[in-house]
Each structure stands twice: as C-alpha cells, then as structure tokens.
PDB file of N, CA, C and O in Angstrom:
ATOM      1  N   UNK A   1     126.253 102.163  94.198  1.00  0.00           N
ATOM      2  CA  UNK A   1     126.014 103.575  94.381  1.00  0.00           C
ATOM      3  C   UNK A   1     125.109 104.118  93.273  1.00  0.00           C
ATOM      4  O   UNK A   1     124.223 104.922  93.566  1.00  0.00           O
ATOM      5  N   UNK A   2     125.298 103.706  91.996  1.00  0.00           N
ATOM      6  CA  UNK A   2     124.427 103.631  90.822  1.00  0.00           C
ATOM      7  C   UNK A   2     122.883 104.125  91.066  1.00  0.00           C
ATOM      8  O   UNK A   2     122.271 105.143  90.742  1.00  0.00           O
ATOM      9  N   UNK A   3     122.487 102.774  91.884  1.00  0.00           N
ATOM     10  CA  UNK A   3     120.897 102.495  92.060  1.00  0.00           C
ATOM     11  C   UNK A   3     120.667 103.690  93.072  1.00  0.00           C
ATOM     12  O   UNK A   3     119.892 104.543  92.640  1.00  0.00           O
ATOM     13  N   UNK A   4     121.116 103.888  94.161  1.00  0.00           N
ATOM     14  CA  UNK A   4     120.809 104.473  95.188  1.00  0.00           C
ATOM     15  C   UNK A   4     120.878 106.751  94.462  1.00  0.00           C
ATOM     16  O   UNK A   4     120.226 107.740  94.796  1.00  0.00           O
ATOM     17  N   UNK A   5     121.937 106.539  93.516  1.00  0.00           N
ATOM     18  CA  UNK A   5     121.513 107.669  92.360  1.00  0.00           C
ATOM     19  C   UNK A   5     120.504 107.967  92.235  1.00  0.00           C
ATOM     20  O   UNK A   5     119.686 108.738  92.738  1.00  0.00           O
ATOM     21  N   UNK A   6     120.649 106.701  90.856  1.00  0.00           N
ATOM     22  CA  UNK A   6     118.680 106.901  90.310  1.00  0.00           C
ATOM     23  C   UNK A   6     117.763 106.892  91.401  1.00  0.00           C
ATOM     24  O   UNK A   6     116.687 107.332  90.993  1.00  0.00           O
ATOM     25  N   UNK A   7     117.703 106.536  92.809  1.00  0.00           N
ATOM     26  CA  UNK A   7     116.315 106.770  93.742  1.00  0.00           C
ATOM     27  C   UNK A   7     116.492 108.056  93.980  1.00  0.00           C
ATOM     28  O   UNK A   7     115.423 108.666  93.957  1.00  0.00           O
ATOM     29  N   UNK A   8     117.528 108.788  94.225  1.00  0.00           N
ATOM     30  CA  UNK A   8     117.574 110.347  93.732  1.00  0.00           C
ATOM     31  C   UNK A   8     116.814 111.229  93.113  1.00  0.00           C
ATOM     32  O   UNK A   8     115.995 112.101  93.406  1.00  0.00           O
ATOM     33  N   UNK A   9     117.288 110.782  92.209  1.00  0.00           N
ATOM     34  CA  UNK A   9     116.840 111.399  90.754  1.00  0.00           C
ATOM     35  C   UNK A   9     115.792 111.704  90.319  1.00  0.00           C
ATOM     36  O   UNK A   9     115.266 112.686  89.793  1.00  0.00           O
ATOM     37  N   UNK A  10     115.252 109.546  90.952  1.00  0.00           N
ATOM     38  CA  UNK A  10     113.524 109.203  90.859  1.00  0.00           C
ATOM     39  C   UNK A  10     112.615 110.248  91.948  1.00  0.00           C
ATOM     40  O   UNK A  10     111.607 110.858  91.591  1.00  0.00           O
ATOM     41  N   UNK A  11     113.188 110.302  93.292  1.00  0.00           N
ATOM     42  CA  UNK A  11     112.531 110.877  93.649  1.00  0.00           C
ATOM     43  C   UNK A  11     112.224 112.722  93.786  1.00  0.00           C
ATOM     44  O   UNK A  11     111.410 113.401  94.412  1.00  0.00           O
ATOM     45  N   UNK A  12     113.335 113.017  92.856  1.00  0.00           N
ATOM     46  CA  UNK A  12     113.161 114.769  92.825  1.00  0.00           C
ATOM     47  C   UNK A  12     112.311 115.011  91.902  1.00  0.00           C
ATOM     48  O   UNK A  12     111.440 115.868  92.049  1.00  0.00           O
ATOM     49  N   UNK A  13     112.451 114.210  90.692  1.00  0.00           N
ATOM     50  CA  UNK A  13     111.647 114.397  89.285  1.00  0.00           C
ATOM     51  C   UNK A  13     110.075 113.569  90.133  1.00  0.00           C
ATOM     52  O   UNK A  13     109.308 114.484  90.435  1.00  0.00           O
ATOM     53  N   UNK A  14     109.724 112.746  90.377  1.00  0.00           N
ATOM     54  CA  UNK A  14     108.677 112.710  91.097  1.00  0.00           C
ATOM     55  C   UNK A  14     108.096 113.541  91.602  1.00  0.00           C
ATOM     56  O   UNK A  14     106.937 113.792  91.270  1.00  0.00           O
ATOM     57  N   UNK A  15     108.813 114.284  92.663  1.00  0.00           N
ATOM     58  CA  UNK A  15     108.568 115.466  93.130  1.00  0.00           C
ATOM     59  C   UNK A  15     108.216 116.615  92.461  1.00  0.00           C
ATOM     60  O   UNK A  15     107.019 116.835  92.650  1.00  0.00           O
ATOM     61  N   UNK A  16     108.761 117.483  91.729  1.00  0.00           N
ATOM     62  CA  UNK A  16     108.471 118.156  90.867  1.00  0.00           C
ATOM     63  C   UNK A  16     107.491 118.156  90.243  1.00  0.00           C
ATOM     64  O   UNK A  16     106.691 119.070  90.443  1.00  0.00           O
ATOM     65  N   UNK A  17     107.083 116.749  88.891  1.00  0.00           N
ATOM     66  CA  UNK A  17     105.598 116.309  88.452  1.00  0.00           C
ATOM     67  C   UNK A  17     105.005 115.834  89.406  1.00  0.00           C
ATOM     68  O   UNK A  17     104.464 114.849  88.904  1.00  0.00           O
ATOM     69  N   UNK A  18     104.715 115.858  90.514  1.00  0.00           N
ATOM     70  CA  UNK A  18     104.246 116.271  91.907  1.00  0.00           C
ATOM     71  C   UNK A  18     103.382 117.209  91.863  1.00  0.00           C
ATOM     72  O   UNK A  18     102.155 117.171  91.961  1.00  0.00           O
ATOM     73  N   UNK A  19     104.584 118.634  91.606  1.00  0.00           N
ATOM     74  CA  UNK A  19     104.030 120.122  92.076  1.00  0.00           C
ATOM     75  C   UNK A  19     103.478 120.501  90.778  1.00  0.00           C
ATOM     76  O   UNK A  19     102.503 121.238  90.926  1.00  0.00           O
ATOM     77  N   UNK A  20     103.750 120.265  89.604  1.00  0.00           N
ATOM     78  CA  UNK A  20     102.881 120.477  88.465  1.00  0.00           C
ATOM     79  C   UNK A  20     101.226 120.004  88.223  1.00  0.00           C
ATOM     80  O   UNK A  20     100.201 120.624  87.941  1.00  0.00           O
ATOM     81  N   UNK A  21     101.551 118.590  88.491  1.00  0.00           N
ATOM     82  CA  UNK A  21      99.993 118.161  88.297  1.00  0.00           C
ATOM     83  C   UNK A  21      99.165 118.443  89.380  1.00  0.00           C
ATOM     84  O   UNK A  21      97.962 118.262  89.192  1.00  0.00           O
ATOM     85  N   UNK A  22      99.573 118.893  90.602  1.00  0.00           N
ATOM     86  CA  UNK A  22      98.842 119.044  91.768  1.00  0.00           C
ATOM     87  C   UNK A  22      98.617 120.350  92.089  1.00  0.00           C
ATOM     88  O   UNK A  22      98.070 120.723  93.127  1.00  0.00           O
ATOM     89  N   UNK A  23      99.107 121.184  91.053  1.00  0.00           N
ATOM     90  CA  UNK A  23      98.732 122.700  91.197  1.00  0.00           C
ATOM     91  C   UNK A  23      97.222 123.087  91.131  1.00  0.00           C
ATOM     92  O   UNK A  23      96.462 122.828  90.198  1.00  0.00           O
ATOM     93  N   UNK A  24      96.887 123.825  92.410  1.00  0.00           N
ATOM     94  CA  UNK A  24      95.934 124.186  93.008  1.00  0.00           C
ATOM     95  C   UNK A  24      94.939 123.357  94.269  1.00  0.00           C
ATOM     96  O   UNK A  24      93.858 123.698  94.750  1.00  0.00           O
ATOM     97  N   UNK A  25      95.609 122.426  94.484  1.00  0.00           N
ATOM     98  CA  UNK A  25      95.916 121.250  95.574  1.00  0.00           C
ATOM     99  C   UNK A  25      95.998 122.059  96.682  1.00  0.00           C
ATOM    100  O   UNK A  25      96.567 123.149  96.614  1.00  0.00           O
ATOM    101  N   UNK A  26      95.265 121.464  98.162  1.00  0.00           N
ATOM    102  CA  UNK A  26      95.900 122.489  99.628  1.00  0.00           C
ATOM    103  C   UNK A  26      97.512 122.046  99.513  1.00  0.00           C
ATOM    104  O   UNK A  26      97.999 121.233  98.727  1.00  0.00           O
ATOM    105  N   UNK A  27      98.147 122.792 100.488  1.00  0.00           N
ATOM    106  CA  UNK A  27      99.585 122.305 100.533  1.00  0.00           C
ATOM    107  C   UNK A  27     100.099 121.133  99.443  1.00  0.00           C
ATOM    108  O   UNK A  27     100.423 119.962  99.644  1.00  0.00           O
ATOM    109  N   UNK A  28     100.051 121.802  98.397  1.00  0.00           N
ATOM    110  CA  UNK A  28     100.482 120.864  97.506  1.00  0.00           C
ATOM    111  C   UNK A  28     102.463 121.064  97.735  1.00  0.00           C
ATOM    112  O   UNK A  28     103.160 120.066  97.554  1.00  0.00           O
ATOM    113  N   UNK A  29     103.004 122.175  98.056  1.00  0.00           N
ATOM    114  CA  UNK A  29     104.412 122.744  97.887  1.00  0.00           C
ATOM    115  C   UNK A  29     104.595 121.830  99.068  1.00  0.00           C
ATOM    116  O   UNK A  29     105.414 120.951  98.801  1.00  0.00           O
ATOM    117  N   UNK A  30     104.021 121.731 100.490  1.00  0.00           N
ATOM    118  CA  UNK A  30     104.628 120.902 101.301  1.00  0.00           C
ATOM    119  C   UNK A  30     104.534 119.459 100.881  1.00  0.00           C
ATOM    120  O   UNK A  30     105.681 119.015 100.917  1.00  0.00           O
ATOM    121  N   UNK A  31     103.779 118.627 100.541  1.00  0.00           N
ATOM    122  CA  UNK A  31     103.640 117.158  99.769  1.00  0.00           C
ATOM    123  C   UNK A  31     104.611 116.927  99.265  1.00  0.00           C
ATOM    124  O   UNK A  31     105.328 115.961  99.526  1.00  0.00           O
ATOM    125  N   UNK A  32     104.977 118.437  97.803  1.00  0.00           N
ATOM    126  CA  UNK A  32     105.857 118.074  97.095  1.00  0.00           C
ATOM    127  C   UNK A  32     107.598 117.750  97.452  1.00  0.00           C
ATOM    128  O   UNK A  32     108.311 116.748  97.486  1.00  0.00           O
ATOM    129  N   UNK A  33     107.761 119.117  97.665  1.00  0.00           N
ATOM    130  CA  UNK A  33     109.070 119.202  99.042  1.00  0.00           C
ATOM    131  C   UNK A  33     109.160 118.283 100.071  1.00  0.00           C
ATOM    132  O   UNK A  33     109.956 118.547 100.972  1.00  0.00           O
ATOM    133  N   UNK A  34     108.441 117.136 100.143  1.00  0.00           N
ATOM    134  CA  UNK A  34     108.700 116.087 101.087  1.00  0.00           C
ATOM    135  C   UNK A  34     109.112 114.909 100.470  1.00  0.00           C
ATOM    136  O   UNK A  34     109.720 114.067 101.130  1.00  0.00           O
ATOM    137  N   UNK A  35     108.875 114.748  99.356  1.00  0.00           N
ATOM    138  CA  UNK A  35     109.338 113.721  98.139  1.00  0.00           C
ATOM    139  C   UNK A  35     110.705 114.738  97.753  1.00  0.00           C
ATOM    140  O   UNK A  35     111.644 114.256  98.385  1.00  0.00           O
ATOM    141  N   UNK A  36     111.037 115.569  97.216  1.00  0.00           N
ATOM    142  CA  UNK A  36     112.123 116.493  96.659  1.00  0.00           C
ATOM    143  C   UNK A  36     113.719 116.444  97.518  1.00  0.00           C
ATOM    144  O   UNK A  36     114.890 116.123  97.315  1.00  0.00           O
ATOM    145  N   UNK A  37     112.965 116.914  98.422  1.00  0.00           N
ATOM    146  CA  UNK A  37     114.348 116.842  99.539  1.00  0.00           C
ATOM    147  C   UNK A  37     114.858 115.783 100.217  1.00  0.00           C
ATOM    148  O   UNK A  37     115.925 115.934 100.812  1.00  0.00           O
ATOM    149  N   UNK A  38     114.205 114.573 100.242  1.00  0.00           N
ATOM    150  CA  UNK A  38     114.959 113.732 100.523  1.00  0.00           C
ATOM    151  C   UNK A  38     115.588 112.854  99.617  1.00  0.00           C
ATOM    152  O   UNK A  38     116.430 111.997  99.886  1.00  0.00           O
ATOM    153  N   UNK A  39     115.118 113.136  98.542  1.00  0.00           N
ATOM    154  CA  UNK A  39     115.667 112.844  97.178  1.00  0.00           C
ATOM    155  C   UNK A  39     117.215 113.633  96.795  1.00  0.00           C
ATOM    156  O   UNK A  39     118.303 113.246  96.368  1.00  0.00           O
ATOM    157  N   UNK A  40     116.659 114.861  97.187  1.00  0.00           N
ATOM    158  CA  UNK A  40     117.815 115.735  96.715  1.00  0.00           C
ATOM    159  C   UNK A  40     119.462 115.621  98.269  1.00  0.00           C
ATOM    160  O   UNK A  40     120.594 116.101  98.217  1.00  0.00           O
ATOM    161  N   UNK A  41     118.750 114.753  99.433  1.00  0.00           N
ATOM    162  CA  UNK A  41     120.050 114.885 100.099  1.00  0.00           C
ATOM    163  C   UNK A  41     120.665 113.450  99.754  1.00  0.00           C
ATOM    164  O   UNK A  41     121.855 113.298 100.032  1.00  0.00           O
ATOM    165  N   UNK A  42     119.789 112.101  99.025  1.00  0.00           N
ATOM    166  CA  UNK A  42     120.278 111.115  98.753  1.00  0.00           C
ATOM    167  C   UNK A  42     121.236 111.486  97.993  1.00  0.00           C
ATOM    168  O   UNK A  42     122.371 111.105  98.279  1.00  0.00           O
ATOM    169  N   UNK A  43     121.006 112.376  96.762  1.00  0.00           N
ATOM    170  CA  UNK A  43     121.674 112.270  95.668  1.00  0.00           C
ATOM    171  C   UNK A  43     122.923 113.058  95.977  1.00  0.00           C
ATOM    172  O   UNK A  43     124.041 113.012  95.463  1.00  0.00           O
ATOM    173  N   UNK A  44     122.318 113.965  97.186  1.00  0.00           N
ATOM    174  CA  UNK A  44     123.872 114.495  97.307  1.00  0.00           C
ATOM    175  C   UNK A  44     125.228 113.728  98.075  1.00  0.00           C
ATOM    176  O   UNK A  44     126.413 113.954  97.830  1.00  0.00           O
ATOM    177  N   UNK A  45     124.557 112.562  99.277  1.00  0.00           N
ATOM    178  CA  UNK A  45     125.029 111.421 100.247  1.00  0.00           C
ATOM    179  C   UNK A  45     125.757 110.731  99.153  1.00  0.00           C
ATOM    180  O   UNK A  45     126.866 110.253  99.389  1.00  0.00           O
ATOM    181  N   UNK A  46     125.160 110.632  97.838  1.00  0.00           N
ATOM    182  CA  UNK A  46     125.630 109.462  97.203  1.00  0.00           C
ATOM    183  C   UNK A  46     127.087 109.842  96.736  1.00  0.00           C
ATOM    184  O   UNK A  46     127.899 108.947  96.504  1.00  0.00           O
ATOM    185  N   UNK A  47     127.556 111.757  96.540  1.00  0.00           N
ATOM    186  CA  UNK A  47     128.751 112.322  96.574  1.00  0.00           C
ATOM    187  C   UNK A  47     129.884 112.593  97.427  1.00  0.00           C
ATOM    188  O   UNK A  47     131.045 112.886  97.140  1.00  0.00           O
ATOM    189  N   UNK A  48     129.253 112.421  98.633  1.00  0.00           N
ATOM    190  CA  UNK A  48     130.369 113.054  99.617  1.00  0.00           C
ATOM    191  C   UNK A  48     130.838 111.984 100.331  1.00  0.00           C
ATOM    192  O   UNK A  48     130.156 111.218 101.013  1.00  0.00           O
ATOM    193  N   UNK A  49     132.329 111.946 100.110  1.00  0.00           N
ATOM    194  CA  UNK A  49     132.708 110.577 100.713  1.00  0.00           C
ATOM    195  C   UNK A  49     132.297 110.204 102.541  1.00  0.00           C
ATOM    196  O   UNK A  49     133.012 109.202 102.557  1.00  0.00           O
ATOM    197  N   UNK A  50     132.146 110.217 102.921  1.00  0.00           N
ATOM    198  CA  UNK A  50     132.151 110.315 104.043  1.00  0.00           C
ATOM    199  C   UNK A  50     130.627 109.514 104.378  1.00  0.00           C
ATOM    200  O   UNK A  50     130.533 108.475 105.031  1.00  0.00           O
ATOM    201  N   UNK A  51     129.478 110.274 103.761  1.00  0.00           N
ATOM    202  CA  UNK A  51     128.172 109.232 103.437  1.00  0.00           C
ATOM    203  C   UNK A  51     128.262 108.305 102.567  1.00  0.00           C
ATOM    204  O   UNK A  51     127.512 107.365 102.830  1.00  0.00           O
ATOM    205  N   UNK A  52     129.021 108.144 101.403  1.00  0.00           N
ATOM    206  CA  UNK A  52     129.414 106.989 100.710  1.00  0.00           C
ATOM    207  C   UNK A  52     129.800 106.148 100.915  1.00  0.00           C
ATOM    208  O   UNK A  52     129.392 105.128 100.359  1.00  0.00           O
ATOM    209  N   UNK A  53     130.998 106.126 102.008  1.00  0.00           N
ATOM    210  CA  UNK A  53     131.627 104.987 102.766  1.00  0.00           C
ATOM    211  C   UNK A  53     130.273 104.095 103.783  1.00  0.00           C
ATOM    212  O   UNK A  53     130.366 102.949 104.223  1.00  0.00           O
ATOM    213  N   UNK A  54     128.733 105.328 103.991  1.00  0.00           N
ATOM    214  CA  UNK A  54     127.631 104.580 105.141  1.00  0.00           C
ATOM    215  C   UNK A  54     126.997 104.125 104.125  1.00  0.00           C
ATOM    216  O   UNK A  54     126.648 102.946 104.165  1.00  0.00           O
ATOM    217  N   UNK A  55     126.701 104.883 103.027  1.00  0.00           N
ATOM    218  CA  UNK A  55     125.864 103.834 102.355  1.00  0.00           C
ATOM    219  C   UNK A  55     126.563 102.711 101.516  1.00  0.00           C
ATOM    220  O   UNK A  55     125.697 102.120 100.871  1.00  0.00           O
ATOM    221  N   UNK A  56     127.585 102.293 101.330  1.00  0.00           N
ATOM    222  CA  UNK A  56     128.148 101.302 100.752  1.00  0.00           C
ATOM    223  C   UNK A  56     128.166  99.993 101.557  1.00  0.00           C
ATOM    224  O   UNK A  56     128.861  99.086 101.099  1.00  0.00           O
ATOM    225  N   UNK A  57     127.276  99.711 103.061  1.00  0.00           N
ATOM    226  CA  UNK A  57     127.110  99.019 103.529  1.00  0.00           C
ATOM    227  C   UNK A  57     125.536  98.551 103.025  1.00  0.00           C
ATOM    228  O   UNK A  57     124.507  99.188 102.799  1.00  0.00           O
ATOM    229  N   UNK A  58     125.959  96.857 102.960  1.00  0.00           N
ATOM    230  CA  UNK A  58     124.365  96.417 102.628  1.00  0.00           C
ATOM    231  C   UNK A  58     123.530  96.783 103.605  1.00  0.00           C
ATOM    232  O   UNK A  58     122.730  97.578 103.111  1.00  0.00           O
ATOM    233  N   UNK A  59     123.277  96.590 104.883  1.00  0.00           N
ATOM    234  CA  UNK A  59     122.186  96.974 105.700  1.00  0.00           C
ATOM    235  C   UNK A  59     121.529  98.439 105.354  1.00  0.00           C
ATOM    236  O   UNK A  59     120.305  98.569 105.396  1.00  0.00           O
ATOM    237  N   UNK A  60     122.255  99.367 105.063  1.00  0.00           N
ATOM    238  CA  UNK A  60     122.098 100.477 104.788  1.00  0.00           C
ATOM    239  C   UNK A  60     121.611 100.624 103.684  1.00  0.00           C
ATOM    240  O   UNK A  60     120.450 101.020 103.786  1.00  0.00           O
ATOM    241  N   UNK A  61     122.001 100.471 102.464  1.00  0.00           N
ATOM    242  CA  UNK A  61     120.971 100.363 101.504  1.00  0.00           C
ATOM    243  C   UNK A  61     119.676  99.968 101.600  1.00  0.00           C
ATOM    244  O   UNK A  61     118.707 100.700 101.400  1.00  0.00           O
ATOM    245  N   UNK A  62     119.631  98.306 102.040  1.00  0.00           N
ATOM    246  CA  UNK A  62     118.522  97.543 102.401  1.00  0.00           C
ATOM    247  C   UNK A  62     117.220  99.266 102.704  1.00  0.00           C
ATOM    248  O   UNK A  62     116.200  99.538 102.072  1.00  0.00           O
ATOM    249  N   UNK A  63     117.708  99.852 103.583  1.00  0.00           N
ATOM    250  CA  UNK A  63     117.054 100.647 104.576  1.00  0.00           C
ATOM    251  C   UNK A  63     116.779 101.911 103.922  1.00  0.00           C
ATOM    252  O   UNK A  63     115.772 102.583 104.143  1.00  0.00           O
ATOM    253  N   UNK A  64     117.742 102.226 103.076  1.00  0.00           N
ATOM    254  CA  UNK A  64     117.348 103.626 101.909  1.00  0.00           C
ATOM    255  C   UNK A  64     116.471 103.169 101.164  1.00  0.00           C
ATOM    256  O   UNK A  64     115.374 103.726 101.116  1.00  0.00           O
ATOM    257  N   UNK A  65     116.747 102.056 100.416  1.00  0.00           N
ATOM    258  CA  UNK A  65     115.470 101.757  99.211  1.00  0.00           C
ATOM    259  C   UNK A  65     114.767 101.421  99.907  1.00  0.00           C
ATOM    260  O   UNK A  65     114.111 100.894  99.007  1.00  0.00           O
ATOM    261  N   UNK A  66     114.146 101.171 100.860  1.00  0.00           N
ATOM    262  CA  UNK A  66     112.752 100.773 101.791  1.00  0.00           C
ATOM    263  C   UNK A  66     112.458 102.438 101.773  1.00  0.00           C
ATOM    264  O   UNK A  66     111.580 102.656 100.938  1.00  0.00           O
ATOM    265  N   UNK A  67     112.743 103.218 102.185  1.00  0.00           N
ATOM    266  CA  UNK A  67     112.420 104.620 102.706  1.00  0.00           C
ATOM    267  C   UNK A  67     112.148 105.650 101.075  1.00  0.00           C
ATOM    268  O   UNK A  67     111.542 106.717 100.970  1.00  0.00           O
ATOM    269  N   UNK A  68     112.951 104.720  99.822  1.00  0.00           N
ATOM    270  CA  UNK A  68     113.014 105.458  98.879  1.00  0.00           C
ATOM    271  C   UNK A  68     111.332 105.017  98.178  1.00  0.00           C
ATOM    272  O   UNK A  68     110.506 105.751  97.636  1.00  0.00           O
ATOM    273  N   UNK A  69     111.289 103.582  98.456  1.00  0.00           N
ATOM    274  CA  UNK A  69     110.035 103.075  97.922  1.00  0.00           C
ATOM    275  C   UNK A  69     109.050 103.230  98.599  1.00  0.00           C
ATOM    276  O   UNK A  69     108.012 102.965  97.994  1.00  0.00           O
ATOM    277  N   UNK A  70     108.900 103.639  99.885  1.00  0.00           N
ATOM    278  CA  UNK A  70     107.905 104.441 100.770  1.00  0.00           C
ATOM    279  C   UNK A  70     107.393 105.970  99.828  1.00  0.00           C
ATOM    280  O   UNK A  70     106.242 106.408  99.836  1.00  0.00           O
ATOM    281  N   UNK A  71     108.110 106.349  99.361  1.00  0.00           N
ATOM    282  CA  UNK A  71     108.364 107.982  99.178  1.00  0.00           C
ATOM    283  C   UNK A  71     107.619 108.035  97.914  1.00  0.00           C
ATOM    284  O   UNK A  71     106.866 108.942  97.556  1.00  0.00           O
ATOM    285  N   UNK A  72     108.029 106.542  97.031  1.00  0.00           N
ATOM    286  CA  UNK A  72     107.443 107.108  96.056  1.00  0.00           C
ATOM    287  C   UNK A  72     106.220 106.653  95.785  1.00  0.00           C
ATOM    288  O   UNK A  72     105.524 106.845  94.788  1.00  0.00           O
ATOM    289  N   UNK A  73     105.911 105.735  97.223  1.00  0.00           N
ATOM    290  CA  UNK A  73     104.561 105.425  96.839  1.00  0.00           C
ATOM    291  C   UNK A  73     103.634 106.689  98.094  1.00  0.00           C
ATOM    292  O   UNK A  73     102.494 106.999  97.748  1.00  0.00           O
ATOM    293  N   UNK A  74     103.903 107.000  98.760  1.00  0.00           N
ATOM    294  CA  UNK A  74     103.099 108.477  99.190  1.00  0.00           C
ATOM    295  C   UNK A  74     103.297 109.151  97.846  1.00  0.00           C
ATOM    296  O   UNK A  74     102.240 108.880  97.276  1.00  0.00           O
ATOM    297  N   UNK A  75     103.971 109.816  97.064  1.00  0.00           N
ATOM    298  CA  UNK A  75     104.166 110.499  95.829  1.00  0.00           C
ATOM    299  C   UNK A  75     103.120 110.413  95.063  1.00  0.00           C
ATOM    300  O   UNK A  75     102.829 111.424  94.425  1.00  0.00           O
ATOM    301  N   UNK A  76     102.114 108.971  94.887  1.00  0.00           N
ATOM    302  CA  UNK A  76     101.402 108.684  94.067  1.00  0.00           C
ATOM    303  C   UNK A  76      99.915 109.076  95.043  1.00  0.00           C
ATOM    304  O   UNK A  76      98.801 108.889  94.553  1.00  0.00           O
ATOM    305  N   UNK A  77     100.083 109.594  96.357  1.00  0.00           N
ATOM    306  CA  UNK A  77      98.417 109.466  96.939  1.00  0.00           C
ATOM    307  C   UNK A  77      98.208 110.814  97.220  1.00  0.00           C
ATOM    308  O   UNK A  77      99.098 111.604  97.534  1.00  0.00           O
ATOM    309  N   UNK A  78      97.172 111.036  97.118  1.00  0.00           N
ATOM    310  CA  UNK A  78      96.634 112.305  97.213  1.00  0.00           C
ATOM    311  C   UNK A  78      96.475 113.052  95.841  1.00  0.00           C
ATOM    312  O   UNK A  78      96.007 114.189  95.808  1.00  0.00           O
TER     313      UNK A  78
END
C-alpha cells in the first residue's frame, strides 16, 4: 500500500510543479488537474477500506502503476 501512496503523492506534487512551470501555457489548469486528481483519488483509495481491500490484489496494482507511470510520463510533455 506504501508504493501505491507515494504514486499519489508523486503524482499531485507533479501536478502542481506542472501548474507552476507551465504558467502562461494554453490550458495549462486542465493538463495540470489531469495529473492532480487522479493522484489525489489514489491517495485517497489507498485510505478507505473498501478500495484497499481492491487494490491489495496483485493484478490491480500491476494496473495502477501502469496508469500511474503513464501519468507521469504525459506530466513531462508539453
């Protein structure tokens, strides 16, 4: 549950120095908020038992960190 945290974490603070360095960017707030929020419902999944019990299955992880390492490599383009 640890790791799947930090992709959290990684990806809100990503997000954020996102919306800083990209200020004055077109839709830079939508780019950013697309890295942010799915960051921010991991980290919240990773609290509530109920998503904890889905992600504590390996397949499922497998499938978050694929989607987490997608995220943060769009994060880096544009």
């Amino acid at each position: 549950m640890t790791n799947l945290r930090f992709g959290g974490y990684l990806l809100v603070a990503l997000g954020l120095i996102n919306m800083r360095y990209q200020t004055g960017h077109n839709s830079v707030v939508l780019h950013s908020l697309s890295i942010i929020v799915p960051g921010a419902f991991l980290l919240l999944a990773t609290f509530l038992q109920p998503t904890k019990k889905f992600l504590e299955q390996k397949n499922n992880k497998v499938i978050v960190g694929i989607i987490v390492l997608l995220l943060v490599g769009y994060s880096f383009i544009n």
